[in-house]
C-alpha positions in Angstrom: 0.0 0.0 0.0 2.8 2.3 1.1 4.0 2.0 -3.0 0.9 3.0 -4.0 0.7 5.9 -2.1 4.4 6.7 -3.1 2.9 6.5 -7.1 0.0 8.8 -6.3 2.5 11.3 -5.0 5.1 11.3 -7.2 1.7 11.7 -10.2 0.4 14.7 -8.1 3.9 16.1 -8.1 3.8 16.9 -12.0 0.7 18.9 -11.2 1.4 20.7 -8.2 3.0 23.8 -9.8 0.2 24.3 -12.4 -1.9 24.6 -9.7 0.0 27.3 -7.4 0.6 29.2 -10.3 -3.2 29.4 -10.8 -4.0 31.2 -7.6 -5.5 34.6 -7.6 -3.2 37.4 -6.4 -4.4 40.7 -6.1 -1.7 43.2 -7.0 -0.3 45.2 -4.7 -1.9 49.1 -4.0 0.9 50.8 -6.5 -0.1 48.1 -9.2 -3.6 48.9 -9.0 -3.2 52.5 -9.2 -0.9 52.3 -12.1 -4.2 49.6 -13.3 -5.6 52.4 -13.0 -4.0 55.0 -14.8 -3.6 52.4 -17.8 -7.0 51.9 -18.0 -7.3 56.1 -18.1 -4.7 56.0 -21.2 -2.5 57.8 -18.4 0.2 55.2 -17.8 3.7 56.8 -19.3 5.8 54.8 -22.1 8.0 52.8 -19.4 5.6 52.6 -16.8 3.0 51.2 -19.5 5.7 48.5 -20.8 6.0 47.5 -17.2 2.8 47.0 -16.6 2.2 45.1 -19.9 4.8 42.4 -19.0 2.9 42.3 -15.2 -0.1 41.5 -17.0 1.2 38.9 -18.8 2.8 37.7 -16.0 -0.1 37.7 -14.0 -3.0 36.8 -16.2 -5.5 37.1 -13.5 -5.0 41.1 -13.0 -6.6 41.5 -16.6 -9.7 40.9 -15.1 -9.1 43.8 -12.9 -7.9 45.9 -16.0 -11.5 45.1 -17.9 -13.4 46.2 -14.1 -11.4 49.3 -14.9 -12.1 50.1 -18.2 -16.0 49.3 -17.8 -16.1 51.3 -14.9 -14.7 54.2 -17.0 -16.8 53.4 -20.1 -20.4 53.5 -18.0 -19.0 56.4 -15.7 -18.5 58.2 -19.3 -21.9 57.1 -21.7 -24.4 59.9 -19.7 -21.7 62.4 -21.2 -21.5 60.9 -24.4 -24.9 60.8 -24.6 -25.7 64.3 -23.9 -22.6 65.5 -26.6 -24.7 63.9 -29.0 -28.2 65.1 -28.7 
């Protein structure tokens, strides 16, 4: 039995890093301002490229960029409503 649970292991093992790496992390206060700021079109050339490899690096924290950028986009349609009539 002890072999069998040794197998089982070892098998679970080969999976074990897939799963930490799917945890949600929330990024850090300055990464959500700068989150922020992207999502505004306010995020400067380096700070922008930065950010662009953290998202890729944490795939997760596009979900907060797409919050962002709705947030802004229904914040925005009363105005662009009124600009049109």
């Amino acid at each position: 039995m002890a072999h069998g649970f040794k197998l089982l292991a070892e098998f679970l093992d080969q999976f074990s890093a897939e799963v930490e790496g799917r945890a949600r992390f929330d990024p850090p206060d300055e990464n959500k301002k700068k989150i922020r700021a992207f999502a505004r079109g306010e995020l400067a050339g380096p700070e922008r490229e930065e950010l662009v490899n953290l998202l890729k690096e944490n795939a997760n924290w596009v979900e907060i960029l797409a919050e962002e950028v709705k947030a802004l986009r229904s914040a925005s349609s009363p105005r662009q409503r009124s600009k049109r009539k």
